[in-house]
TIRO-2110 file (N, C-alpha, C; in Angstrom, 1 decimal):
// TIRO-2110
-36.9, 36.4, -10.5, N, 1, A
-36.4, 36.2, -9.2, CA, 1, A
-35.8, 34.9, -9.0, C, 1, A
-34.6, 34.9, -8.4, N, 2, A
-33.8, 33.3, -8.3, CA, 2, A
-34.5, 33.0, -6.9, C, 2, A
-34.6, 31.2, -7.4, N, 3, A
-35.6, 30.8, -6.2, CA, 3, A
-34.3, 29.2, -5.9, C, 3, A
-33.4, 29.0, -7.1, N, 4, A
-32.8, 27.9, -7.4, CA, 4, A
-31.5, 28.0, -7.7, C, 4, A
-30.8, 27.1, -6.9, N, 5, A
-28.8, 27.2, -7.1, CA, 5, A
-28.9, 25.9, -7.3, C, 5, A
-27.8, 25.4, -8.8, N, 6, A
-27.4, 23.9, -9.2, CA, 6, A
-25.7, 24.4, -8.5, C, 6, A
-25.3, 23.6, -8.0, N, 7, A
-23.8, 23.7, -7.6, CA, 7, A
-23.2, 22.4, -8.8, C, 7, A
-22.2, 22.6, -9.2, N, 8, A
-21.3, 21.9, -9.6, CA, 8, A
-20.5, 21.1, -7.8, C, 8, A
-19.7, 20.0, -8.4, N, 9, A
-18.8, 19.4, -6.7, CA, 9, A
-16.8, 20.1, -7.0, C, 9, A
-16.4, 19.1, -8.1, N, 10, A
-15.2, 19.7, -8.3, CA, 10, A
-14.9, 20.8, -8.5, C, 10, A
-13.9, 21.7, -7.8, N, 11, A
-13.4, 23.0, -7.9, CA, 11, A
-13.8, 23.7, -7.8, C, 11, A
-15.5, 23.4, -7.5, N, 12, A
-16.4, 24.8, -6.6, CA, 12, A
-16.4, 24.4, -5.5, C, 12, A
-16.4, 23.4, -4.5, N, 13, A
-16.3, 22.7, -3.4, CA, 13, A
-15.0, 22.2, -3.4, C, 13, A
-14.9, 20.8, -3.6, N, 14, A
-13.2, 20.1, -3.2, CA, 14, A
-12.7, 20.8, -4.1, C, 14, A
-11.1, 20.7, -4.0, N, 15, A
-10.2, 21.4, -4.9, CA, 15, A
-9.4, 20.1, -5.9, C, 15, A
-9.7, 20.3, -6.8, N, 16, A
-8.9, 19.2, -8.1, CA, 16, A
-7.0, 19.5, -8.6, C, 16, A
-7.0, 18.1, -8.8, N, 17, A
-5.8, 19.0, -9.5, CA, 17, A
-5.5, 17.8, -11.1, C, 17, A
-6.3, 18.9, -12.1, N, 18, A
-7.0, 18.2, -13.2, CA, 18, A
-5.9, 17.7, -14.2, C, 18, A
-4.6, 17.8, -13.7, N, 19, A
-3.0, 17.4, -14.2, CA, 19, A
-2.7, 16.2, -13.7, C, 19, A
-3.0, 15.5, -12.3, N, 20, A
-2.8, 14.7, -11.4, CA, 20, A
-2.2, 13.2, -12.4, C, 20, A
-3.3, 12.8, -13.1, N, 21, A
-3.8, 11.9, -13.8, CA, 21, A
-2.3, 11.7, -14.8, C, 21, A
-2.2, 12.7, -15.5, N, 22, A
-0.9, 12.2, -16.4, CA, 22, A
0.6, 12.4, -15.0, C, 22, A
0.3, 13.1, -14.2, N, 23, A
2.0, 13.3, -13.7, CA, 23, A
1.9, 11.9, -12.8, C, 23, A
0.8, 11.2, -12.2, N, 24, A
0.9, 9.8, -11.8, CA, 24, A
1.7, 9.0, -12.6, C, 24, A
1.0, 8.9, -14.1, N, 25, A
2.0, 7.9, -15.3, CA, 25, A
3.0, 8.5, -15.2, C, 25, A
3.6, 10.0, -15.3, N, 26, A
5.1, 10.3, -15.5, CA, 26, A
5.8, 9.7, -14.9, C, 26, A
5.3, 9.4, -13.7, N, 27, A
5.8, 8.9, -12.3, CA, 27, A
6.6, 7.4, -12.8, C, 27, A
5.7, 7.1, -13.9, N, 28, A
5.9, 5.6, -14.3, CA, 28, A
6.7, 5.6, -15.6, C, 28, A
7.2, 6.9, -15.8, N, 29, A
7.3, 7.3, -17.5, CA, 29, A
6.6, 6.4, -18.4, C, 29, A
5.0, 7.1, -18.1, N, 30, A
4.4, 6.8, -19.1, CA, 30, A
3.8, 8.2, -19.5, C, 30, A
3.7, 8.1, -21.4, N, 31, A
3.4, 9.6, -21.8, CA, 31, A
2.2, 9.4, -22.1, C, 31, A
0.9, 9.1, -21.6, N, 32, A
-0.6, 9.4, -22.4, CA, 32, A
-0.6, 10.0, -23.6, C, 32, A
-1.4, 9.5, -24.4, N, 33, A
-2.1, 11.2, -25.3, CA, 33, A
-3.6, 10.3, -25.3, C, 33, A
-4.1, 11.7, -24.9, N, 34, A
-5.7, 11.4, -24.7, CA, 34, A
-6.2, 11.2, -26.3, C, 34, A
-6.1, 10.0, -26.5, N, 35, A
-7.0, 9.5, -27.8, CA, 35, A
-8.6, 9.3, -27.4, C, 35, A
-9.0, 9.2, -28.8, N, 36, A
-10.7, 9.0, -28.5, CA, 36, A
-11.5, 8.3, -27.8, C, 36, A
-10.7, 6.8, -27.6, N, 37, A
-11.1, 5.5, -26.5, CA, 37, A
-10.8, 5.9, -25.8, C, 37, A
-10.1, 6.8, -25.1, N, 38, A
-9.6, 7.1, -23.7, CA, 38, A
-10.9, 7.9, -22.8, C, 38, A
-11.6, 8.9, -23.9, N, 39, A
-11.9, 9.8, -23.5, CA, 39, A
-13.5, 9.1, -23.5, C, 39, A
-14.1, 8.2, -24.6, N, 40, A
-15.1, 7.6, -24.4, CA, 40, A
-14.8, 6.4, -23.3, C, 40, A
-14.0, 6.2, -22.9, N, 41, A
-14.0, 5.2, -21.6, CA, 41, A
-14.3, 5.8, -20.7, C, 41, A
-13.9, 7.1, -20.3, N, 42, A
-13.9, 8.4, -19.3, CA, 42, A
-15.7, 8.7, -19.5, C, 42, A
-16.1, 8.8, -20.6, N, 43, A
-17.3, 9.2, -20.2, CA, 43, A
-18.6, 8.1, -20.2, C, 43, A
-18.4, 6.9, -20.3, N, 44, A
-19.0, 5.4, -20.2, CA, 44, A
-18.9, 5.4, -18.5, C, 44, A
-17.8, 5.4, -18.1, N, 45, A
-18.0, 5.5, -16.4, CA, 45, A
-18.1, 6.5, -15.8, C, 45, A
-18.4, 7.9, -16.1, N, 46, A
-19.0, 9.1, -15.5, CA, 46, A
-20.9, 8.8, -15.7, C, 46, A
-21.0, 8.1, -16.5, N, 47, A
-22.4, 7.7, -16.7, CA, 47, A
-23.4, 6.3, -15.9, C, 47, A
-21.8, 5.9, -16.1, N, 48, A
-22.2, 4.4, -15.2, CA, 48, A
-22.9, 3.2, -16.4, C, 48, A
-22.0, 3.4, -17.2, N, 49, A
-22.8, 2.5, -18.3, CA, 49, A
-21.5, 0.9, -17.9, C, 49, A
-20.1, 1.7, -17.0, N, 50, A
-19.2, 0.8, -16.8, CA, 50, A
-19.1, 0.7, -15.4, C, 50, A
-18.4, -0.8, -14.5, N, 51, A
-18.1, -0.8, -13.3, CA, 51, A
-17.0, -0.2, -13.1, C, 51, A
-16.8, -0.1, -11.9, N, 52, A
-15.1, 0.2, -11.8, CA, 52, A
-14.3, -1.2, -12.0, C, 52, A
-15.0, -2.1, -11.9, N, 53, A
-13.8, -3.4, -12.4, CA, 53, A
-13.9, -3.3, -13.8, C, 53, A
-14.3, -3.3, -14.5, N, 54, A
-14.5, -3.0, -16.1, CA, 54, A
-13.9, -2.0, -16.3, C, 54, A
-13.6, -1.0, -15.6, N, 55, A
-13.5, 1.0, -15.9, CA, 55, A
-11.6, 0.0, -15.6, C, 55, A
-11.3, -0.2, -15.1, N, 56, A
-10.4, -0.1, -14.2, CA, 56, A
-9.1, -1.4, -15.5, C, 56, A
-9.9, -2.4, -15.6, N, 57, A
-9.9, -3.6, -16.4, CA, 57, A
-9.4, -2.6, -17.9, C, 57, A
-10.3, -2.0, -18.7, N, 58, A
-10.0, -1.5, -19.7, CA, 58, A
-8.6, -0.3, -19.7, C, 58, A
-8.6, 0.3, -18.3, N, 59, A
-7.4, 1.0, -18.6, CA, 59, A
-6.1, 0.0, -18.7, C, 59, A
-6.0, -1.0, -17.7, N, 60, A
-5.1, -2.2, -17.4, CA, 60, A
-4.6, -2.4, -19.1, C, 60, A
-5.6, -2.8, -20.1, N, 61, A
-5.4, -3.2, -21.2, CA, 61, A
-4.7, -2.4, -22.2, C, 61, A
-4.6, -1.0, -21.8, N, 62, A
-4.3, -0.2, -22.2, CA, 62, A
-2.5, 0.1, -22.1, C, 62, A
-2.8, 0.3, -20.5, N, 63, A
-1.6, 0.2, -20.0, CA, 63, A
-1.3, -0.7, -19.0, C, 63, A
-0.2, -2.0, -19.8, N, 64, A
-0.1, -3.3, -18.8, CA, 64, A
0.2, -3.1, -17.9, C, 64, A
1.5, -2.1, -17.9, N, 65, A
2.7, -2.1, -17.2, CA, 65, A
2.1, -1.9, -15.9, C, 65, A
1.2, -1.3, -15.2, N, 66, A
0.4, -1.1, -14.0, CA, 66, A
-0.6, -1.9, -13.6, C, 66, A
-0.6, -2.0, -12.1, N, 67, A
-1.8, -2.6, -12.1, CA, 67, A
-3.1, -2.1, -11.2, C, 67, A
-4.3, -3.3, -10.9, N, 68, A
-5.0, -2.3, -10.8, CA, 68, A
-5.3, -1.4, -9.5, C, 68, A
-4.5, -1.9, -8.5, N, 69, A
-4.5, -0.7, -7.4, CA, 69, A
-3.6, 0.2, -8.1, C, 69, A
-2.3, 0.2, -8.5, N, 70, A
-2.0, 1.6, -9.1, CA, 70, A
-2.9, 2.5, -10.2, C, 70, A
-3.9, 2.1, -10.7, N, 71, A
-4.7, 2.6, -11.7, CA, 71, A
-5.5, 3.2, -11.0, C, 71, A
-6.1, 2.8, -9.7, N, 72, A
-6.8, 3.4, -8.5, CA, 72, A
-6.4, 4.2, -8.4, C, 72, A
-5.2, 4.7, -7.5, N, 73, A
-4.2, 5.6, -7.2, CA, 73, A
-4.2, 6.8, -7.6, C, 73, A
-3.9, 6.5, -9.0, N, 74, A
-3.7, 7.4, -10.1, CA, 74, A
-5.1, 8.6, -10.2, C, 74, A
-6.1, 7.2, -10.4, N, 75, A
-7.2, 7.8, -11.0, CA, 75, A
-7.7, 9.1, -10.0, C, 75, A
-7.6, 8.6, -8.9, N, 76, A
-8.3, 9.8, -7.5, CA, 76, A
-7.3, 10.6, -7.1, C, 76, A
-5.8, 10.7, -7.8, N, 77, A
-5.1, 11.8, -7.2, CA, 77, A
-5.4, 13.0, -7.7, C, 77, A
-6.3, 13.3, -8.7, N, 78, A
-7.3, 14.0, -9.0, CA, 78, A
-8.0, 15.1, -8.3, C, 78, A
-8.2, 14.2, -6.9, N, 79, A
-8.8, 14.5, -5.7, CA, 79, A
-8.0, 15.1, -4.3, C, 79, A
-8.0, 16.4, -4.2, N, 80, A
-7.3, 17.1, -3.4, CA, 80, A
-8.4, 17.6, -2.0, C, 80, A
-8.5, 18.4, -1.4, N, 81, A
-9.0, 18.6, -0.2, CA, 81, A
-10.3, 19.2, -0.1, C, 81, A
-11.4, 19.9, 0.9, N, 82, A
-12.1, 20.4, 1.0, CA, 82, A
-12.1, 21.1, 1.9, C, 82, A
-12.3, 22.6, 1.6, N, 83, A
-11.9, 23.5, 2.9, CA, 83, A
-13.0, 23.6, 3.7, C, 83, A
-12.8, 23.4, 4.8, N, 84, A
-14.0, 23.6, 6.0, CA, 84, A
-14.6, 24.7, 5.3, C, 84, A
-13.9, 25.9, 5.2, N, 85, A
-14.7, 27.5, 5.2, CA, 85, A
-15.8, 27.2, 3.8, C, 85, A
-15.8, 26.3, 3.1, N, 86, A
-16.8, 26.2, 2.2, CA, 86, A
-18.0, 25.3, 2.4, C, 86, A
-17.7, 24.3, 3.2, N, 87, A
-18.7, 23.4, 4.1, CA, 87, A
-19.2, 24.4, 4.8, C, 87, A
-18.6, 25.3, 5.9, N, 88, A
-19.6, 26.1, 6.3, CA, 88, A
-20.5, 27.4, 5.4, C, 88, A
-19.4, 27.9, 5.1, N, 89, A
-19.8, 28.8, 4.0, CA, 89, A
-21.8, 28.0, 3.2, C, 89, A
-21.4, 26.9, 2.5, N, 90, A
-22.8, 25.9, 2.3, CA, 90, A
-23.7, 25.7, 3.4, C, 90, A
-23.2, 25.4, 4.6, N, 91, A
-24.4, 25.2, 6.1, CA, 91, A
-25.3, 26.1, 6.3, C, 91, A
-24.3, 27.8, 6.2, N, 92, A
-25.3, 28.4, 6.4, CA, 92, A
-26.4, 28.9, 5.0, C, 92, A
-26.0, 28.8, 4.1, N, 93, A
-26.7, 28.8, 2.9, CA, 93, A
-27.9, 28.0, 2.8, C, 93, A
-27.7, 27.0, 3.7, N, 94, A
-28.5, 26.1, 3.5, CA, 94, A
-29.6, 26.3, 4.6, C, 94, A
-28.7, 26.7, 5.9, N, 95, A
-29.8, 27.2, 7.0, CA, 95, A
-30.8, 28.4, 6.7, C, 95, A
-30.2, 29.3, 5.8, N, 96, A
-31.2, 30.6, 5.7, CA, 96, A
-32.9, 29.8, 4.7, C, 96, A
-32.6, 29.0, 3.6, N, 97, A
-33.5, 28.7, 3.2, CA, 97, A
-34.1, 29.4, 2.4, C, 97, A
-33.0, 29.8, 1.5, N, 98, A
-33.9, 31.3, 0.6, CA, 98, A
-33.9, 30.5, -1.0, C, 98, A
-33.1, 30.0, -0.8, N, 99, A
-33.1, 29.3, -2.2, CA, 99, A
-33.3, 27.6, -2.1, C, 99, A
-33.9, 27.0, -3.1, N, 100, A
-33.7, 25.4, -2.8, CA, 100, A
-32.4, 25.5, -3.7, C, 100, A
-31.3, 24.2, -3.1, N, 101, A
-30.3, 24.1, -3.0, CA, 101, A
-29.7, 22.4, -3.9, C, 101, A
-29.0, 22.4, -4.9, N, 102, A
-28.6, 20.8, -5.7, CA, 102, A
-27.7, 20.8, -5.6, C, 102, A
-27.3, 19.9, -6.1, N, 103, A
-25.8, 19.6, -6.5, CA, 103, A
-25.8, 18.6, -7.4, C, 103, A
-25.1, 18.6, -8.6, N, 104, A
-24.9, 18.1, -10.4, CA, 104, A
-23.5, 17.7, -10.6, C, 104, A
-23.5, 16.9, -10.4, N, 105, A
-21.5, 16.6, -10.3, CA, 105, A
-21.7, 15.6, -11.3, C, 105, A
-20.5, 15.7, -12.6, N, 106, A
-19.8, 14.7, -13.5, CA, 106, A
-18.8, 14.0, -12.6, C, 106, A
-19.3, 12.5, -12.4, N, 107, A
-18.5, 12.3, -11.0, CA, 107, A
-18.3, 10.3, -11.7, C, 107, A
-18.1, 9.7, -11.1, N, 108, A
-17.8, 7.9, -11.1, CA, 108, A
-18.1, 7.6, -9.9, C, 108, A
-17.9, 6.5, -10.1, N, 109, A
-18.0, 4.8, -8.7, CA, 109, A
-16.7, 5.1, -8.3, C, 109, A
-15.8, 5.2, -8.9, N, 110, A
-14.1, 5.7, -7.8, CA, 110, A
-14.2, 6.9, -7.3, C, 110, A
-14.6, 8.0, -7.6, N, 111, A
-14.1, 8.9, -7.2, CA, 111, A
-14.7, 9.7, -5.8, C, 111, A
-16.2, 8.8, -5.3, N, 112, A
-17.0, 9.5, -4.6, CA, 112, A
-16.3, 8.7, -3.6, C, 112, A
-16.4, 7.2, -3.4, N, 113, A
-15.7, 7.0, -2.2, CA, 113, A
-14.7, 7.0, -1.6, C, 113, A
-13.5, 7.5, -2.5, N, 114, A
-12.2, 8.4, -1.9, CA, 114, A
-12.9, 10.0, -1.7, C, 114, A
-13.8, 10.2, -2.4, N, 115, A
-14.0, 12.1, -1.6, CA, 115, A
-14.9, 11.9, -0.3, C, 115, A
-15.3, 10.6, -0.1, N, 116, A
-15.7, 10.3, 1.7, CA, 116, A
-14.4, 10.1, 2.4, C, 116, A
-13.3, 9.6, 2.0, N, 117, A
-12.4, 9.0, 2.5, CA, 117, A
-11.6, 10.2, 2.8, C, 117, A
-11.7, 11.2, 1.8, N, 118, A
-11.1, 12.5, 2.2, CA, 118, A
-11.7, 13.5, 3.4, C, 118, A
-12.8, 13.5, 3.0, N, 119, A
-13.8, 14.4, 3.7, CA, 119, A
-14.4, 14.0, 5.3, C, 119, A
-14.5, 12.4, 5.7, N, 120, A
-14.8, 11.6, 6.4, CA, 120, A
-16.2, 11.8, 6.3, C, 120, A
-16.7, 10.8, 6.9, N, 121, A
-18.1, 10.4, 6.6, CA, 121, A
-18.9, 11.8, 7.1, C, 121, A
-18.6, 12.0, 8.6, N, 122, A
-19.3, 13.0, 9.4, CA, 122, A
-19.4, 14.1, 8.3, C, 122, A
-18.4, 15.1, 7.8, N, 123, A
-18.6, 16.0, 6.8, CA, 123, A
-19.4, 15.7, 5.3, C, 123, A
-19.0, 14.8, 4.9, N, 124, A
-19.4, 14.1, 3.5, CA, 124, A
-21.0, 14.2, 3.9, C, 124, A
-21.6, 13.9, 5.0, N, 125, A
-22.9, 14.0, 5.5, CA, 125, A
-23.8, 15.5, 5.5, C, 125, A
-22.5, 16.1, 6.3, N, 126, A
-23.4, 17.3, 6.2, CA, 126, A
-22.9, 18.1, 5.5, C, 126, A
-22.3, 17.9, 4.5, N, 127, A
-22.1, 18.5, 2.9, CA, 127, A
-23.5, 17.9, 2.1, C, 127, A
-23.9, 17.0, 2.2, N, 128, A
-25.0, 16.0, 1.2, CA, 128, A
-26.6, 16.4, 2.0, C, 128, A
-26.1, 16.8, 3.2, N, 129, A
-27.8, 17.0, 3.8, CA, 129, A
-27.9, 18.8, 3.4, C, 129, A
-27.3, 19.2, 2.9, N, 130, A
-27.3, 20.8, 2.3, CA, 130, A
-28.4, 21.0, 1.6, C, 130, A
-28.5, 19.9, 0.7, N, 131, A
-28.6, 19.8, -0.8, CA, 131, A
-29.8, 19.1, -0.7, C, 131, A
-31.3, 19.8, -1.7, N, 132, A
-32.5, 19.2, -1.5, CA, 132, A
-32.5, 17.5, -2.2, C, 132, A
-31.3, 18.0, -3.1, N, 133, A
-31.3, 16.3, -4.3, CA, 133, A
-29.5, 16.9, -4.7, C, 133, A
-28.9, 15.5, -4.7, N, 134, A
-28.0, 15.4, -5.0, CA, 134, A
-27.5, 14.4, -6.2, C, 134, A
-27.2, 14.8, -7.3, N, 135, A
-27.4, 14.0, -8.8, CA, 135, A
-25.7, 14.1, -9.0, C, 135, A
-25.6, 12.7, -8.9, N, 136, A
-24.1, 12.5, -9.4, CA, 136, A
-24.6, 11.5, -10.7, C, 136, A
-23.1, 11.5, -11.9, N, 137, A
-24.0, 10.9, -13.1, CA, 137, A
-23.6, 10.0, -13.2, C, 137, A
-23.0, 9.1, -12.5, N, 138, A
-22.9, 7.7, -12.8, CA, 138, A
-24.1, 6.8, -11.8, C, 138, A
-25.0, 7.6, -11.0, N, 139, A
-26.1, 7.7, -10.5, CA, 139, A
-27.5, 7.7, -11.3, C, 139, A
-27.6, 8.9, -12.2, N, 140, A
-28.5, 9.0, -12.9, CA, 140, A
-28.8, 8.5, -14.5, C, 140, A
-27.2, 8.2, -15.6, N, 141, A
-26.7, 8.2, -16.4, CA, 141, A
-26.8, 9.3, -17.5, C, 141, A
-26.6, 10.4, -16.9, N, 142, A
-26.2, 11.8, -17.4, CA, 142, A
-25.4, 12.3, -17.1, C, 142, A
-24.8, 12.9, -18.2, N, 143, A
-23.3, 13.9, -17.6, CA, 143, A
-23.8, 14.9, -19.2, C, 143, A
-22.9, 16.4, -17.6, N, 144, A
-22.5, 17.3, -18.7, CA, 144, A
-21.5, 17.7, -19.6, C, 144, A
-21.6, 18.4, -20.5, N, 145, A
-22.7, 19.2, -20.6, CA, 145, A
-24.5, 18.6, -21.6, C, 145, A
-24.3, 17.6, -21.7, N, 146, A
-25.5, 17.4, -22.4, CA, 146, A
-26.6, 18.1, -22.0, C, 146, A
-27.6, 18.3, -22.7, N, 147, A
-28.6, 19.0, -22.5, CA, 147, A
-29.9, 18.7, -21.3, C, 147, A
-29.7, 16.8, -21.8, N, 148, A
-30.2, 16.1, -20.9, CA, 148, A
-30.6, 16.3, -19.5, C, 148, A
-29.4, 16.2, -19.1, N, 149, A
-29.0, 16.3, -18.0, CA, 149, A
-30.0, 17.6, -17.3, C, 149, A
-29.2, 18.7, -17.4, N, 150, A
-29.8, 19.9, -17.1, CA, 150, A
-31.8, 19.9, -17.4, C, 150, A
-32.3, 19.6, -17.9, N, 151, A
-33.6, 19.0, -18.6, CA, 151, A
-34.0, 18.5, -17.6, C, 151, A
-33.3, 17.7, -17.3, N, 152, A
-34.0, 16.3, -16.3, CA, 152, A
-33.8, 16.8, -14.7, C, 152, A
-32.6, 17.8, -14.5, N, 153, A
-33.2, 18.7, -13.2, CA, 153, A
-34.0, 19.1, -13.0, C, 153, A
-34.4, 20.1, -14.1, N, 154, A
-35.3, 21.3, -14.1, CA, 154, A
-37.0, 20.6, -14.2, C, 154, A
-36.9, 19.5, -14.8, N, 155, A
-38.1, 19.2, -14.9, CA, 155, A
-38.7, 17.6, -13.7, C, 155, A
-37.4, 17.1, -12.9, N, 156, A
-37.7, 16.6, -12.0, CA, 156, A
-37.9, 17.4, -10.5, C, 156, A
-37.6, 19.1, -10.7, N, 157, A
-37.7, 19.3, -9.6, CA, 157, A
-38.9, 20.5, -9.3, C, 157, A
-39.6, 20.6, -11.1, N, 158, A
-40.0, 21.7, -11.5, CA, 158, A
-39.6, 23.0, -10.7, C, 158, A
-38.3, 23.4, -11.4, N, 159, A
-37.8, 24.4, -11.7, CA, 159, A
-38.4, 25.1, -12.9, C, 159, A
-37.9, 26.4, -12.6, N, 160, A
-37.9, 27.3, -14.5, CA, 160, A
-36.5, 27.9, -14.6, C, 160, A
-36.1, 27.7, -15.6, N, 161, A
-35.3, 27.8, -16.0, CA, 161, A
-34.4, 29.6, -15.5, C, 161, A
-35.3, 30.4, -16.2, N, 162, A
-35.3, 31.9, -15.6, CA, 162, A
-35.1, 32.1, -13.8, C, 162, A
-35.3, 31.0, -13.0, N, 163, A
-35.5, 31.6, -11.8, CA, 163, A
-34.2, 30.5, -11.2, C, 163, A
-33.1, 30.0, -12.0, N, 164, A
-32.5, 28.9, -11.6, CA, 164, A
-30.8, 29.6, -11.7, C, 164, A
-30.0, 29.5, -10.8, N, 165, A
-28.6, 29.5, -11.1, CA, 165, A
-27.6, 28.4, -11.3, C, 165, A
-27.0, 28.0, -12.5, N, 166, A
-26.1, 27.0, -12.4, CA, 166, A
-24.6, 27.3, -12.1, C, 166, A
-23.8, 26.6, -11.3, N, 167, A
-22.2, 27.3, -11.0, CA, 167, A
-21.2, 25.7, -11.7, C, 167, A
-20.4, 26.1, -12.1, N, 168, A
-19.7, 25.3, -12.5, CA, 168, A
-18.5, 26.4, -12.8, C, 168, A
-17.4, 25.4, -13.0, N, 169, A
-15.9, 25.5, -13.6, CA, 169, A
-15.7, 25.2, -14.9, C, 169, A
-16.5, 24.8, -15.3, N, 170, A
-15.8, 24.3, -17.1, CA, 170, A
-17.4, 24.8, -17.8, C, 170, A
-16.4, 25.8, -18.5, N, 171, A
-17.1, 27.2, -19.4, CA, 171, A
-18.1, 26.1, -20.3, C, 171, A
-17.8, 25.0, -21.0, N, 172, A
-19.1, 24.4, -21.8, CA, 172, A
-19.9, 23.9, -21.2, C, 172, A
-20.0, 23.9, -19.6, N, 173, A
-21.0, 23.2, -18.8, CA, 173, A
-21.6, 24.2, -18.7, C, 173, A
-21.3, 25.7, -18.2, N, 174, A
-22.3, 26.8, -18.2, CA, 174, A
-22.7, 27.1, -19.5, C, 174, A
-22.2, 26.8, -20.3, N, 175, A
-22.6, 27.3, -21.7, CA, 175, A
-24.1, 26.7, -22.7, C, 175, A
-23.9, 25.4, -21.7, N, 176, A
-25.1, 24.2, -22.4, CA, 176, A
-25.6, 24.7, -21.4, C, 176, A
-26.0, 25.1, -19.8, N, 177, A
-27.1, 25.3, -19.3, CA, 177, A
-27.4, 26.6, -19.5, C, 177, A
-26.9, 28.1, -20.0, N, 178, A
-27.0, 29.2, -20.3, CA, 178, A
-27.9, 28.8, -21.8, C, 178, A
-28.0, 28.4, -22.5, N, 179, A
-28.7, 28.1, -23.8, CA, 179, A
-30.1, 28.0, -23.5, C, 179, A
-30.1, 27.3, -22.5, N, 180, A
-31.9, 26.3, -22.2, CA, 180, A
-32.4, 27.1, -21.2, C, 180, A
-31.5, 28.9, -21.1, N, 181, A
-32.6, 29.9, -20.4, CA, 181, A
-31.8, 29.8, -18.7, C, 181, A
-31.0, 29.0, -18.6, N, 182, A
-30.5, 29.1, -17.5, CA, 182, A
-29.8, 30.1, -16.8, C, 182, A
-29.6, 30.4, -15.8, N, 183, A
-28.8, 31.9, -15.5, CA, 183, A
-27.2, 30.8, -14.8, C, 183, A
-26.3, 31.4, -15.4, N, 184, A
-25.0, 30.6, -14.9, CA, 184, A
-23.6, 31.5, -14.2, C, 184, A
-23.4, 30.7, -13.6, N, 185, A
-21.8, 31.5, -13.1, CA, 185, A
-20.7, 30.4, -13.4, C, 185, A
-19.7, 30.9, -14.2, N, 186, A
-18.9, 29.9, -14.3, CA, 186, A
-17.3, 30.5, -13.7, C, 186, A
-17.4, 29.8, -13.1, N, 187, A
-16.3, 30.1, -11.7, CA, 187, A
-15.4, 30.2, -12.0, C, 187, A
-14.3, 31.2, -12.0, N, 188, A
-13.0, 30.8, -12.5, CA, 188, A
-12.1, 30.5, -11.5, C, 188, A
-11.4, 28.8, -11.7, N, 189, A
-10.4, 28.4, -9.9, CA, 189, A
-9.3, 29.2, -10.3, C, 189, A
-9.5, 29.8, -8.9, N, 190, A
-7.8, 30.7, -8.6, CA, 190, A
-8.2, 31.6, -8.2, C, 190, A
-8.8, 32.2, -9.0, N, 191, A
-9.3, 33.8, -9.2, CA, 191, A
-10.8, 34.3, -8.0, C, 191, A
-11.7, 33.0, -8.2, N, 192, A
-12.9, 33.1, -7.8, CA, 192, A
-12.7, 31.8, -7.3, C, 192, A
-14.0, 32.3, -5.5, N, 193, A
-14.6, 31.1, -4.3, CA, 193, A
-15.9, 31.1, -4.5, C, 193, A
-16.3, 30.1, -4.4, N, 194, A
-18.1, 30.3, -4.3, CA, 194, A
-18.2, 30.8, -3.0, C, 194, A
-17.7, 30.9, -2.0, N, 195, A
-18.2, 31.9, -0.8, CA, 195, A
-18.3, 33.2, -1.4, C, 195, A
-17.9, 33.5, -2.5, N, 196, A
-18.3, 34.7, -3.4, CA, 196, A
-19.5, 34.9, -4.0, C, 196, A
-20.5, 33.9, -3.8, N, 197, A
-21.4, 33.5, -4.3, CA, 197, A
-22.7, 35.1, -4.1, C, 197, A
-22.6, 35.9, -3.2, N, 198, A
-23.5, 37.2, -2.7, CA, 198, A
-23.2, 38.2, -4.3, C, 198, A
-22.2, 38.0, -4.6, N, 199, A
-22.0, 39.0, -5.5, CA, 199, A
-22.3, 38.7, -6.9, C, 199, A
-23.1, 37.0, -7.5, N, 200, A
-23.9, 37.2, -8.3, CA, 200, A
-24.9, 36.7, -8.3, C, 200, A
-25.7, 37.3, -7.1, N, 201, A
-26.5, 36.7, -6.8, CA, 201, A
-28.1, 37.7, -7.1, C, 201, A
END
């Protein structure tokens, strides 16, 4: 019997646009190629092991030619909108009370206070009062898909794994929580809304 929903935040909630990041540099004609420091810098500040002046500092080094409000910029265009009909679509989800309710976001120190700045405070509020516990991982210093992570839900909130749903967008995040017994939906953006959520339910 499901008693438990993990929500993912990107692309099952706000809408991303996960290209944003390089057409910002084009903008600058600059051509990225995501090398291995790049991607280990990326996940040092989804963990919070970096500040954003550090996070922000090492891209600088990388790329002089910008600086660091344009690196800002860049970084959160990422970050596109949130459709009311999913905030409510969540309210009432949250009103019926049938399931306890998370949210697990691979998220940073930049990117949450531009998705208040998008969302405004008022919504950002009762988007976050949905949610019994809300784990962002530069918060807790886990990110998925590690195994960790998912572990440390299930056993901070004693859950079972069998009675739990995880939703996410990126197939190896449901894939590491589908392993450790978890029941998963992995959303496909475009195609599938989590207001579709009744029909795997």
């Amino acid at each position: 019997m499901l008693k438990n929903i993990i929500f993912d935040f990107g692309d099952v909630f706000i809408n991303l646009d996960k290209r944003a990041v390089f057409k910002g540099l084009g903008e600058h004609d600059i051509n990225l190629v995501i090398a291995p420091e790049l991607v280990d810098l990326n996940e040092r500040f989804e963990v919070g092991a970096i500040s954003p002046t550090e996070f922000v500092s090492e891209w600088g080094a990388i790329i002089p030619k910008l600086d660091a409000q344009e690196i800002v910029r860049i970084w959160n265009s990422i970050l596109l909108d949130f459709p009311d009909y999913r905030l409510e679509f969540l309210e009432q989800l949250a009103a019926e009370k049938k399931y306890r309710l998370f949210l697990l976001s691979n998220t940073n120190a930049l990117h949450i206070p531009k998705v208040q700045e998008i969302m405004g405070a008022e919504k950002y509020g009762r988007f976050k009062n949905c949610f019994e516990r809300f784990y962002l991982s530069h918060e807790i210093g886990l990110r998925k898909p590690n195994f960790d992570i998912y572990e440390f839900v299930l056993t901070e909130n004693r859950l079972l794994a069998k009675e739990t749903l995880f939703i996410d967008d990126t197939e190896k995040n449901t894939d590491a929580a589908a392993s450790l017994g978890i029941r998963v939906w992995h959303l496909k953006v475009g195609k599938e809304d989590i207001i579709q959520l009744s029909t795997r339910l």
